[in-house]
N, C-alpha and C positions, 0 to 999 in steps of 0.2 A: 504493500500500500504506500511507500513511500516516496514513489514518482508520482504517483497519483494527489499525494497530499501539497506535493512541491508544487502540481500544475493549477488546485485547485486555489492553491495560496497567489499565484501568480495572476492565476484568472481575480480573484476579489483585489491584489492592489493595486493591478491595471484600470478596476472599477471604481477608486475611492474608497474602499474598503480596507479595514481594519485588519490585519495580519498575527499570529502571534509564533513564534521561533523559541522553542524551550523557553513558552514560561514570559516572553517578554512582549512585549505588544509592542507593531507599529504601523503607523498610516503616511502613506505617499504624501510628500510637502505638495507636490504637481497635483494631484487630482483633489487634495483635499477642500473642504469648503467651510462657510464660516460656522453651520450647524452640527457636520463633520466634526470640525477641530474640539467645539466645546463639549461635543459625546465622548471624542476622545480624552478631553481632558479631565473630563468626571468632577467630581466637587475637590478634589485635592491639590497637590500641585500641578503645575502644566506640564505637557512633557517637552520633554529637553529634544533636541535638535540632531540630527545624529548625518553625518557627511563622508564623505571619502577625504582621505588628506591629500588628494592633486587638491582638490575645492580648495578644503583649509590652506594649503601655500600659497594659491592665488590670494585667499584673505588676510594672509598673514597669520595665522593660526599656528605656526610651526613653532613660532617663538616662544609659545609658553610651555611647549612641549617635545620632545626627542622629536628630529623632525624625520619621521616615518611615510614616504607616499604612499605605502601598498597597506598602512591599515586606517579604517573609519576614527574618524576626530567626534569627539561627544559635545556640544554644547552645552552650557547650559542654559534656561528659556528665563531669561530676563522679561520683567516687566514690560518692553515695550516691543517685545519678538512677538507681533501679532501673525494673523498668516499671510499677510501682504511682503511685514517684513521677513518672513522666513522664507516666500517666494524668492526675494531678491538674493536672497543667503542661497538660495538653491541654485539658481537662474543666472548665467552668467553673459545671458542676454540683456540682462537689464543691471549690466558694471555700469555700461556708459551714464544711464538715467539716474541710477543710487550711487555714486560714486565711493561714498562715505559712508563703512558698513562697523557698529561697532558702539561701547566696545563691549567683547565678548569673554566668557571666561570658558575656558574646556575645563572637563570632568573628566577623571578615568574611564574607561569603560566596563560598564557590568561584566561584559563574557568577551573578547576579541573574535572568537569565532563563531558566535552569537552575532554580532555585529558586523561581521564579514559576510556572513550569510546572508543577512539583510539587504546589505547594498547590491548583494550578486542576487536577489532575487528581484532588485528594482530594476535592474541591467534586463535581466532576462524578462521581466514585463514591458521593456521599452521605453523605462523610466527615466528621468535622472537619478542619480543614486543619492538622494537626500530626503528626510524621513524625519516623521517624530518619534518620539518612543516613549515606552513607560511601564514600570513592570505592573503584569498583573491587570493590562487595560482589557477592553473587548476586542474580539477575534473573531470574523465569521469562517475564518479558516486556518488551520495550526499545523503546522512540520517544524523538522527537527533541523539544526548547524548540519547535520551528517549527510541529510537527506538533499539538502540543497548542494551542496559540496559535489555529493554523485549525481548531480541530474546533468543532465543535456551532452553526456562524454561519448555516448553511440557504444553504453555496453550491450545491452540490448538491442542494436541494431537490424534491421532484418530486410529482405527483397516483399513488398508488399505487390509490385506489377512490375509488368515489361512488357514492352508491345514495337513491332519492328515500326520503325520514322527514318523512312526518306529524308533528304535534305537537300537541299542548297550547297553541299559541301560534299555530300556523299548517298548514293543513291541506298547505299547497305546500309541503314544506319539501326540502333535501338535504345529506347531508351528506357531505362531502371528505374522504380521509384524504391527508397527506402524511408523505413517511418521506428521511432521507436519510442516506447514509450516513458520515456525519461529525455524527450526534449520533446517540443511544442511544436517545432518546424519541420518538411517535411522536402530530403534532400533526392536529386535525381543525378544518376550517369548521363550520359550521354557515348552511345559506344558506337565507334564508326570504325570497317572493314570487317576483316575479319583475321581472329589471333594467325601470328605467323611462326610460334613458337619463341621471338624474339620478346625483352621487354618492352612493353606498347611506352609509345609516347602519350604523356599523362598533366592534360593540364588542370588545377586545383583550381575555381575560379568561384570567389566569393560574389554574391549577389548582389547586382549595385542596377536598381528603378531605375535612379536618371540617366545613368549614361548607356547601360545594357538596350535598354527600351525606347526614351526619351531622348539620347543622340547626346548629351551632357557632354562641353568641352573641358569642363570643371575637372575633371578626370581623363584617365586613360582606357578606362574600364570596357567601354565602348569595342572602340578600335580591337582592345586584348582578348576579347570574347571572339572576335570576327576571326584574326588573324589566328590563331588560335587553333579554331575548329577547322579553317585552311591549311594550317603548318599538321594536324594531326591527319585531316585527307588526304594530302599529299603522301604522306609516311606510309601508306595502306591500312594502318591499322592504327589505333589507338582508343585513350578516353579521357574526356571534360568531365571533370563533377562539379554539377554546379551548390553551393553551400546556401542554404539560405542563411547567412551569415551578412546581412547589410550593414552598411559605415563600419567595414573591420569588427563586425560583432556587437557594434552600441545599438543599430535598429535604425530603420527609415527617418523617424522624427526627430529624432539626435543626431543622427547626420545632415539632416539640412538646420540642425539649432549649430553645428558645425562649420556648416558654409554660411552662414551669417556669421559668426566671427572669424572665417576665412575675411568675408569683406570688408571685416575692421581691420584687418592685417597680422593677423596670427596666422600663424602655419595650422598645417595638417597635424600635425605633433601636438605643436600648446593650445589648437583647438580642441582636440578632443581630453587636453588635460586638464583644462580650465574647466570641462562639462564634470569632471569630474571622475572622468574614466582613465583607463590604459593609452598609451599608443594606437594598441594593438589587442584587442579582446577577444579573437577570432580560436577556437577551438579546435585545430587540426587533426583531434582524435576521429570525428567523425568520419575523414576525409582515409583516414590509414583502415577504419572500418570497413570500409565500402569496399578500398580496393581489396582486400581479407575478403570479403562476401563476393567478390568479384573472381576471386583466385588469380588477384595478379600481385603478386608482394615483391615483386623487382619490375622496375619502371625508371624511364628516363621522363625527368621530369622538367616541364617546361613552364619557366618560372628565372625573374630576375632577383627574387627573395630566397637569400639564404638561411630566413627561419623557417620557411617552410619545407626546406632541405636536414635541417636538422631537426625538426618536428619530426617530417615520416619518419626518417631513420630510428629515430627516438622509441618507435612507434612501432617497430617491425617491420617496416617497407626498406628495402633495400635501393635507392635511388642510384642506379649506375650510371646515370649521365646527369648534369643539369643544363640544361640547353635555352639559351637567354630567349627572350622575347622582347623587341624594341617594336613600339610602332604609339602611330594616336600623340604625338607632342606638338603641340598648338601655343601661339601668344597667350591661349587660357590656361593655359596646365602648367605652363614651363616653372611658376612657382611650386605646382607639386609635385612634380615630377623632382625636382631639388631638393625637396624634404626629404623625401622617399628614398634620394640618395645620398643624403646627408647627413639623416636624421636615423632611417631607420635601415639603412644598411642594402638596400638594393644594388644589384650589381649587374651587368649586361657582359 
């Protein structure tokens, strides 16, 4: 039952609803509302504020404490922390409007891995990772630190369909769905020729709306999907899995809360650190799953990311080639296309 509890906890704080994590209660700062908040706060004290420490170094939050990015900073809920001001404590769309946030005092945290869980269960709702909390509050839905921890990794991964698709690229084509039930999303192959006993050419490609679909110069995303599925047709044989993994794993609506502080001038990097997330969130288990359920565990992979080289390998996939992919660089990209190589280690 405990994928199940993780997805139904997911499902309530995607809705405004009330969550509780061994014991602890908490409600999304983003969806929350003004009748919301005062049910959560019950007649005692209010609850305290709970963030990711990318957030808290954007706020200066480090200084009063060991400065830690990878764990949740605790506030605590001052007098005049209403939910508008803990919007803007969340919200790093709204630096420019609130400039002057504070001032704040942090509190240890009840459990780290209590509190870990939390923001990775806002992540995985498509949240921001910023939250009230309070122990003992109301819950329409309860799981456990452990239970959250294991979701969405593709242990249970499994072939739910396949059905042969023609294409544009390759008249052999078919495509895979896989579904499991400790993640929420729902990943597909895509397998074109047919095996030649060699390792197939294998491209990992995470899921990206606007530029995949929507022609998006903002990215490269576009273009690497195309090119792509041509460099694997050409080869006679290989495979695409496409990840539903959008904005490197933050989700649809925090990548464009992303390209809005790309527009104020932050990178791809301290945009998505300022939201309050990773670099890079993106789960490459599910991706060494597939090729496992696939029966290809050595593959030349085509890919200018060398974590995703040491992810499979990591992984049990034997990567015997990495074989670059350039293309898609535009007067729109060329700043992130620099990050990507700057920042987080891309190589051609």
């Amino acid at each position: 039952m405990g994928a199940r509890d993780v997805a139904r906890a997911i499902d309530a704080l995607r809705r405004g609803w009330p969550v509780a994590i061994d014991g602890v209660s908490f409600l999304a700062i983003e969806r929350g509302d003004a009748d919301g908040l005062a049910a959560f706060d019950g007649d005692g004290a209010p609850a305290d504020l709970l963030i990711s420490g990318n957030r808290a170094a954007t706020l200066k939050l480090t200084n009063q404490r060991d400065a830690e990015p990878d764990l949740p900073v605790l506030i605590k809920r001052a007098p005049w922390i209403d939910l508008d001001a803990a919007t803007a404590i969340a919200d790093p769309a709204l630096d420019l409007a609130t400039p002057f946030k504070g001032p704040f005092e942090s509190a240890p945290l009840c459990s780290p891995p209590t509190a870990t869980a939390a923001l990775r269960l806002a992540r995985l709702a498509g949240l921001l990772p910023a939250l009230f909390t309070r122990r003992d509050g109301p819950a329409e839905a309860t799981t456990t630190a452990a239970d959250v921890a294991a979701f969405g990794h593709g242990a249970d991964l499994r072939i739910v369909s396949r059905a042969r698709l023609p294409n544009r690229f390759a008249e052999q084509g078919e495509i895979v769905a896989f579904r499991s039930d400790g993640d929420t999303a729902e990943h597909v192959a895509l397998i074109l020729g047919a095996p030649t006993g060699e390792p197939p050419l294998v491209r990992v490609h995470s899921e990206c709306l606007t530029g995949d679909a929507f022609g998006s110069l903002k990215c490269d995303c576009g273009p690497q999907l195309g090119t792509a599925l041509a460099r694997i047709a050409e080869a006679g044989w290989g495979l695409l899995l496409y990840l539903r993994q959008e904005g490197r794993g933050i989700g649809l609506v925090n990548k464009l809360r992303a390209y809005a502080l790309q527009d104020q001038g932050f990178d791809t990097v301290d945009a998505n650190l300022r939201l309050g997330f990773q670099d890079d969130e993106r789960d490459f288990a599910v991706a060494a799953r597939m090729l496992q359920k696939l029966g290809q565990e050595r593959v030349r992979l085509l890919t200018n990311n060398p974590r995703k080289v040491t992810a499979l390998k990591a992984l049990g996939i034997q990567v015997t080639e990495r074989v670059p992919l350039q293309t898609g660089e535009s007067e729109h990209n060329r700043a992130y296309l620099a990050a990507k190589r700057d920042r987080s280690g891309h190589q051609l």
